[in-house]
Biopython code that builds the backbone (N, CA, C, O; Angstrom):
import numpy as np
from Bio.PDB.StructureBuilder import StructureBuilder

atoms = [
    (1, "UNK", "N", (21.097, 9.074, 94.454)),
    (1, "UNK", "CA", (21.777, 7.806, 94.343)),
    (1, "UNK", "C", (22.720, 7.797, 93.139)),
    (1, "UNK", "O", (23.668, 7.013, 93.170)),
    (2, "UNK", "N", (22.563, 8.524, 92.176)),
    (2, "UNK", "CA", (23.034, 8.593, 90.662)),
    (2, "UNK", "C", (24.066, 9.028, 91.192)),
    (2, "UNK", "O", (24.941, 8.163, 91.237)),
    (3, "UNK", "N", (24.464, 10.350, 91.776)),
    (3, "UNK", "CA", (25.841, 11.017, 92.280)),
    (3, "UNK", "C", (26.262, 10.483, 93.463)),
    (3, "UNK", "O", (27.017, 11.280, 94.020)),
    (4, "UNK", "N", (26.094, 9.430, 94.121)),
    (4, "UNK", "CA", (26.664, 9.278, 95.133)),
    (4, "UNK", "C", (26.625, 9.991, 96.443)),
    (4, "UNK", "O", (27.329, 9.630, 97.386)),
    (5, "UNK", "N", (25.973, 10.794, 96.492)),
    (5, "UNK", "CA", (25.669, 11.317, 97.745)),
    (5, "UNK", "C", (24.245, 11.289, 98.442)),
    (5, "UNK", "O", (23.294, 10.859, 97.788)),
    (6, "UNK", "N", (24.044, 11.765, 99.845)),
    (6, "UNK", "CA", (22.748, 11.415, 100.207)),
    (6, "UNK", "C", (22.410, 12.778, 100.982)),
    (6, "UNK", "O", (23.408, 13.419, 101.310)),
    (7, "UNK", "N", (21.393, 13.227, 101.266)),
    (7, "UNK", "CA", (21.002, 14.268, 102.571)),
    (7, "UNK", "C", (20.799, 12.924, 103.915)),
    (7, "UNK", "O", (20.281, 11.811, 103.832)),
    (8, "UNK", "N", (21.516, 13.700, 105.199)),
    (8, "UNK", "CA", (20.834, 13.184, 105.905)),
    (8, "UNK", "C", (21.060, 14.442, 106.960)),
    (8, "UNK", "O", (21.954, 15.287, 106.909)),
    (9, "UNK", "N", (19.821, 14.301, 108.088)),
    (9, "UNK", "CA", (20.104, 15.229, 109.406)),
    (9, "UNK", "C", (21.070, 15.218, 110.074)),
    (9, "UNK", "O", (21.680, 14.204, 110.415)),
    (10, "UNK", "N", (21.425, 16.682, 110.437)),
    (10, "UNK", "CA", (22.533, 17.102, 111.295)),
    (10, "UNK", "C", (22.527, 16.925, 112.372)),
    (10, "UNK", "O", (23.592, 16.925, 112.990)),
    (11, "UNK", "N", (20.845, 16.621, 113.249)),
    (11, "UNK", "CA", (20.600, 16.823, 114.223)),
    (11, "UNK", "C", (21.256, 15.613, 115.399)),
    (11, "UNK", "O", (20.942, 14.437, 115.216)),
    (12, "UNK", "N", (22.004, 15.914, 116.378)),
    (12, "UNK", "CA", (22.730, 14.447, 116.930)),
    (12, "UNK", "C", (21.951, 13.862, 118.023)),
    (12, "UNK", "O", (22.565, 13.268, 118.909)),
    (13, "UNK", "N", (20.360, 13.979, 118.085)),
    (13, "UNK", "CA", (19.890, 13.445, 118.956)),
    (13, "UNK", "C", (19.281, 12.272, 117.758)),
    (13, "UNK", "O", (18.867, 11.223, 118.252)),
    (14, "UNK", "N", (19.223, 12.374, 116.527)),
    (14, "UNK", "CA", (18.457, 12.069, 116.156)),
    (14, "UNK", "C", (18.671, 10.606, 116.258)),
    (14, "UNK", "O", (19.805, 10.129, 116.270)),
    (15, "UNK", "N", (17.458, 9.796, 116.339)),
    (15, "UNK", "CA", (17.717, 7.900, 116.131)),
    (15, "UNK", "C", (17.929, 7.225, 114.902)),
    (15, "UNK", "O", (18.187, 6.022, 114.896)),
    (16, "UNK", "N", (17.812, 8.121, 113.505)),
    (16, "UNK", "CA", (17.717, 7.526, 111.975)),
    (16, "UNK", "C", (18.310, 8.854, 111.281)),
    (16, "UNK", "O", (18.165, 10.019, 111.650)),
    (17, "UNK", "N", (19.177, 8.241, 109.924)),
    (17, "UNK", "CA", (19.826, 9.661, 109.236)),
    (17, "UNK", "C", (18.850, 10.186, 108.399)),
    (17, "UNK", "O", (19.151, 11.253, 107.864)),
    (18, "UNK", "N", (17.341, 9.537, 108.048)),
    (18, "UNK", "CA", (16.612, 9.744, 107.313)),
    (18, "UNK", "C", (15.879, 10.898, 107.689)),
    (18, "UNK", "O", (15.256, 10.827, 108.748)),
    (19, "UNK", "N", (15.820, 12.125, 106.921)),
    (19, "UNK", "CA", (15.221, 13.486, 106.593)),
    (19, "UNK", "C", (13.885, 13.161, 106.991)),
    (19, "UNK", "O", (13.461, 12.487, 106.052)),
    (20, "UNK", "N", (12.920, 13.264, 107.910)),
    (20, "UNK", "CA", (11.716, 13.527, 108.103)),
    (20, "UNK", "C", (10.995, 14.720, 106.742)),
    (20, "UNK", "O", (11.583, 15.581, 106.088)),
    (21, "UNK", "N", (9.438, 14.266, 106.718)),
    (21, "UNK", "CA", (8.891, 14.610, 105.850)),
    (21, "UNK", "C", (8.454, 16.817, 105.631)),
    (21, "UNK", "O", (8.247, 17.617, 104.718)),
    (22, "UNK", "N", (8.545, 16.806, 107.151)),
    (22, "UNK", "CA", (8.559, 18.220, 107.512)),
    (22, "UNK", "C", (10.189, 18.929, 106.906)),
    (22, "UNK", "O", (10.226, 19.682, 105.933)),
    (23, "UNK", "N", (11.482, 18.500, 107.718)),
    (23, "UNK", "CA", (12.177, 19.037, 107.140)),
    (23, "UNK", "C", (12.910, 19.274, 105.369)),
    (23, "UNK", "O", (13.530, 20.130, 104.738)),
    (24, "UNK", "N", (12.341, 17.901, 105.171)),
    (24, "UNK", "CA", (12.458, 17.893, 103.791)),
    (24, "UNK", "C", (11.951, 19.095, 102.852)),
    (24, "UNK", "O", (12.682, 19.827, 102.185)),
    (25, "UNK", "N", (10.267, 19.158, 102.953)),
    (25, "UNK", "CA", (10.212, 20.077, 102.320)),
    (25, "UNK", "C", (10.292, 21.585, 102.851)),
    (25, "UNK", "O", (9.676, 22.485, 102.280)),
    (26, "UNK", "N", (11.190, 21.831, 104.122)),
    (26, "UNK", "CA", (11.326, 22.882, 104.748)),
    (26, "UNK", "C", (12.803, 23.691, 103.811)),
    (26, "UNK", "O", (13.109, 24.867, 103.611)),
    (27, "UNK", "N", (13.490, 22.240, 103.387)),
    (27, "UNK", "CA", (14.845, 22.143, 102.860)),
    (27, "UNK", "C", (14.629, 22.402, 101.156)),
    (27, "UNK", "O", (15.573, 22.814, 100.481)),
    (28, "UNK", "N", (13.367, 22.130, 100.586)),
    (28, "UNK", "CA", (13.258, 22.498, 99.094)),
    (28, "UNK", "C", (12.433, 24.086, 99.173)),
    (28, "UNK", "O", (12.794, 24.823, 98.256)),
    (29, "UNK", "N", (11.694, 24.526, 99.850)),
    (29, "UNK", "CA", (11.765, 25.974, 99.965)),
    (29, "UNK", "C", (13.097, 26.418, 100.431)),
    (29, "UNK", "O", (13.302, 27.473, 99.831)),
    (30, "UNK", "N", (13.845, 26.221, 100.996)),
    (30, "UNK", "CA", (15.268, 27.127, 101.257)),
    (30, "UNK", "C", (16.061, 26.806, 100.147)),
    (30, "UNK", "O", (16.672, 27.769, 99.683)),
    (31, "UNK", "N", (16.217, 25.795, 99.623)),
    (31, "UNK", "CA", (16.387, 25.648, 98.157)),
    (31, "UNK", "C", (15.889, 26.964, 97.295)),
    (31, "UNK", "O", (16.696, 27.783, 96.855)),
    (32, "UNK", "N", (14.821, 27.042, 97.153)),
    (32, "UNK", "CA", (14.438, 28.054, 96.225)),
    (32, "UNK", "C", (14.473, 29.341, 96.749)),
    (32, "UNK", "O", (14.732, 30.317, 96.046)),
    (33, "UNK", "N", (14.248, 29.403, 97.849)),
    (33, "UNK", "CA", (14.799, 30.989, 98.284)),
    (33, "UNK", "C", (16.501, 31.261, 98.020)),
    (33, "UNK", "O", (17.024, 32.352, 97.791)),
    (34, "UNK", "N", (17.008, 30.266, 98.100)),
    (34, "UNK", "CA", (18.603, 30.118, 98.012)),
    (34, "UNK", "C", (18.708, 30.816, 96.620)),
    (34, "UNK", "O", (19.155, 31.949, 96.436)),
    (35, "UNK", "N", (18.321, 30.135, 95.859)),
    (35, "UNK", "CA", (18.076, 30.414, 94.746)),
    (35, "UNK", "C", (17.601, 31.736, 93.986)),
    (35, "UNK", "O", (18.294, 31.863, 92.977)),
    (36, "UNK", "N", (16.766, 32.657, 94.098)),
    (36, "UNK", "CA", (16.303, 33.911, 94.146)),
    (36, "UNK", "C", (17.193, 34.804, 94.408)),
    (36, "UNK", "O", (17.440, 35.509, 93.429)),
    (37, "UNK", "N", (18.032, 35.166, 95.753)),
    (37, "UNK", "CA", (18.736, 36.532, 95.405)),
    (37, "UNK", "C", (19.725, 36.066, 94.073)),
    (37, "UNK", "O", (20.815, 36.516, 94.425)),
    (38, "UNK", "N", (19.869, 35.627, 93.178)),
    (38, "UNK", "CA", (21.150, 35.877, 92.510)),
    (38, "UNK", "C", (21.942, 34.446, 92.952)),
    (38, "UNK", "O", (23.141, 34.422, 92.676)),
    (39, "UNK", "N", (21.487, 33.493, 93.480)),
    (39, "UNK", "CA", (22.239, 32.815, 94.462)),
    (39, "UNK", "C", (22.981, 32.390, 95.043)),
    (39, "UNK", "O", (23.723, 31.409, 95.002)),
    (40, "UNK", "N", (22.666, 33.659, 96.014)),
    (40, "UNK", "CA", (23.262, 34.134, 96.910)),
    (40, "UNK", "C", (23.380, 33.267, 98.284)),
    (40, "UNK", "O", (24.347, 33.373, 99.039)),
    (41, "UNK", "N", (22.012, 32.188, 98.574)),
    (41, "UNK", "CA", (22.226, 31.682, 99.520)),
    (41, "UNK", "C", (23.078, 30.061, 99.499)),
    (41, "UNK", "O", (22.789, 29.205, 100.334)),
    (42, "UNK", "N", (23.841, 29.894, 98.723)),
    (42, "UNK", "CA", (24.631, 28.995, 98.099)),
    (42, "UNK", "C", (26.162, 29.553, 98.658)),
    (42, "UNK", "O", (27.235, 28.996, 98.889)),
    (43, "UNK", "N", (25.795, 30.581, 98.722)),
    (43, "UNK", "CA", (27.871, 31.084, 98.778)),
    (43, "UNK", "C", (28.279, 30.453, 100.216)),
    (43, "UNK", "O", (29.501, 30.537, 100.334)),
    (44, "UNK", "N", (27.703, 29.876, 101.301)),
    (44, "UNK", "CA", (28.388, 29.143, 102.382)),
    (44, "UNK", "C", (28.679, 27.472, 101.503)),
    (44, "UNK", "O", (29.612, 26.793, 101.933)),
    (45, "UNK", "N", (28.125, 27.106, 100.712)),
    (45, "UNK", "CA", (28.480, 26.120, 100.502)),
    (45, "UNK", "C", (30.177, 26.245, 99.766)),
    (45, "UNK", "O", (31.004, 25.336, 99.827)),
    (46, "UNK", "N", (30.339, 27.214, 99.283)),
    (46, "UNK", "CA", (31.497, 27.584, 98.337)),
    (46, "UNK", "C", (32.571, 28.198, 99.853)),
    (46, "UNK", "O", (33.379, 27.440, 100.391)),
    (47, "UNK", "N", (32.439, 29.066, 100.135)),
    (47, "UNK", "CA", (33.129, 29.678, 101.428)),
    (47, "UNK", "C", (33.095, 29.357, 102.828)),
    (47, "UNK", "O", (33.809, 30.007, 103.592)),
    (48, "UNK", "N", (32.245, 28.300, 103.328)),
    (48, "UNK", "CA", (31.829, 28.095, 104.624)),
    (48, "UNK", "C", (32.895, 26.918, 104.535)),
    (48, "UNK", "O", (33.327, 26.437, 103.488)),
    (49, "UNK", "N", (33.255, 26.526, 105.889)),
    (49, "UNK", "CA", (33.966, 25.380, 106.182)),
    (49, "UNK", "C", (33.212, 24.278, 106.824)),
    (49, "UNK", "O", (33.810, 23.274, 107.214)),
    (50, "UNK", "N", (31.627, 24.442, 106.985)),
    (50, "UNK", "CA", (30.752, 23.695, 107.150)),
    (50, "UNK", "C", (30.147, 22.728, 105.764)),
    (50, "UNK", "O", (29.737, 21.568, 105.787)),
    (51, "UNK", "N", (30.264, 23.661, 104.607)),
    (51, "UNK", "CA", (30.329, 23.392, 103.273)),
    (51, "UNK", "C", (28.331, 23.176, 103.030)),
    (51, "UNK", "O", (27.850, 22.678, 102.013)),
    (52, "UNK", "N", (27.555, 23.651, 104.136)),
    (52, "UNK", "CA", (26.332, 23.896, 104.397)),
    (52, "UNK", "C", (25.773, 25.065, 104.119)),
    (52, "UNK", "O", (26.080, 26.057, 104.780)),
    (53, "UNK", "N", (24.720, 25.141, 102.933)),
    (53, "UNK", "CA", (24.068, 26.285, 102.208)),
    (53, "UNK", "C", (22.811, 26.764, 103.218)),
    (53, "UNK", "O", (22.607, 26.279, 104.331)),
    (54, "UNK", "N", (22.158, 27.633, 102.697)),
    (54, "UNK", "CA", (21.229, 27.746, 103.795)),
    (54, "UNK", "C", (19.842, 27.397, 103.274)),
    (54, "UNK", "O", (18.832, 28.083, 103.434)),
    (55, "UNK", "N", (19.917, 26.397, 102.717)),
    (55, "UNK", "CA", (18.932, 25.352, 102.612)),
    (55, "UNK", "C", (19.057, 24.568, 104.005)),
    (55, "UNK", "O", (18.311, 24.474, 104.980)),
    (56, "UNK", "N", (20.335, 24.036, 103.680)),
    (56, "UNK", "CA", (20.601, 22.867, 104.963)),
    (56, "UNK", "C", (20.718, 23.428, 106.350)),
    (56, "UNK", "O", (20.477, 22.838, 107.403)),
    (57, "UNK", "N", (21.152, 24.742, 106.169)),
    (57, "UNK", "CA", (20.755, 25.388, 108.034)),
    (57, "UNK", "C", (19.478, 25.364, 108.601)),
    (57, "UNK", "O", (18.997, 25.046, 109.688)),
    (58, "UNK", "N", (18.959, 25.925, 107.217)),
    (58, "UNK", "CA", (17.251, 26.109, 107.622)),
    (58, "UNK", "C", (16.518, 24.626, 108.295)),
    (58, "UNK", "O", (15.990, 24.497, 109.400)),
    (59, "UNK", "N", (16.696, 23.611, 107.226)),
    (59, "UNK", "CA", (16.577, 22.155, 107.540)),
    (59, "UNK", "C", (17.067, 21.316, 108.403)),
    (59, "UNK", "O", (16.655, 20.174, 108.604)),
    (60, "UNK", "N", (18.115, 21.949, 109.031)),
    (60, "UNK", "CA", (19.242, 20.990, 109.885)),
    (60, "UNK", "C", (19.466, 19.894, 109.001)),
    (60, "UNK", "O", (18.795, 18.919, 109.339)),
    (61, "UNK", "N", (20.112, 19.719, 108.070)),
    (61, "UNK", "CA", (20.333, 18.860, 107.267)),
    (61, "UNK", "C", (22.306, 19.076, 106.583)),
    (61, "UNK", "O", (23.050, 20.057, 106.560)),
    (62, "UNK", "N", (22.494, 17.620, 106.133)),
    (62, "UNK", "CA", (23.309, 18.425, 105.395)),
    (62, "UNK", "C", (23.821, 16.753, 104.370)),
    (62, "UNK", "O", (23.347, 15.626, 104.512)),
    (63, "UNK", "N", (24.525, 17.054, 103.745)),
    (63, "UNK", "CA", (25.279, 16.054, 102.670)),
    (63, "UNK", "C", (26.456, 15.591, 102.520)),
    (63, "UNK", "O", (27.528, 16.131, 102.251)),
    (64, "UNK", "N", (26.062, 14.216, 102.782)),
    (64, "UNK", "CA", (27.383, 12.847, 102.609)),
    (64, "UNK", "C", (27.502, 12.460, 101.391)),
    (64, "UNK", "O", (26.718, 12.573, 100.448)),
    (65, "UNK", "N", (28.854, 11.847, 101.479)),
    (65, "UNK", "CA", (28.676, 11.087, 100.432)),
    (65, "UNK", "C", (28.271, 9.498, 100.991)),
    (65, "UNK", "O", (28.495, 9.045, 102.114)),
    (66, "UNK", "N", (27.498, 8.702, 99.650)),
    (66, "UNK", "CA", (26.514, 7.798, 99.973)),
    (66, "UNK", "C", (27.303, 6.407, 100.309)),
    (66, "UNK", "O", (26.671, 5.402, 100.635)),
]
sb = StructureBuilder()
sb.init_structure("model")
sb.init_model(0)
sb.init_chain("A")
sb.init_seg("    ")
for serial, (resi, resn, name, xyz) in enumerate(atoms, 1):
    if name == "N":
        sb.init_residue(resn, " ", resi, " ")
    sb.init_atom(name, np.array(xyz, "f"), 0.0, 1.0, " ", f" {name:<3s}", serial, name[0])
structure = sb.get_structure()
């Protein structure tokens, strides 16, 4: 809320933008694996035109602004 942005799901069936409790923390382990090589799994957010790391693939998730 501080930065103005929010996570919500990518998924387009879904009925609410709100992150279920499963993918959430499916999305803070890919976080930290992201994190580990060198992070390395961050470089789609920098180079992808999806602007989606692979936190948020893993999660089907991704980030608006709020």
């Amino acid at each position: 809320m501080l930065t103005g942005i929010r996570v919500i799901t990518s998924e387009e069936d879904a009925w609410t933008d709100r992150v279920p409790v499963g993918p959430a923390f499916l999305r803070a382990v890919g976080y930290l694996l992201s994190a580990l090589p060198a992070g390395l799994g961050f470089l789609p957010v920098l180079l992808g035109t999806e602007r989606r790391g692979l936190h948020d693939r893993l999660a089907h998730t991704r980030v608006v602004k709020a």
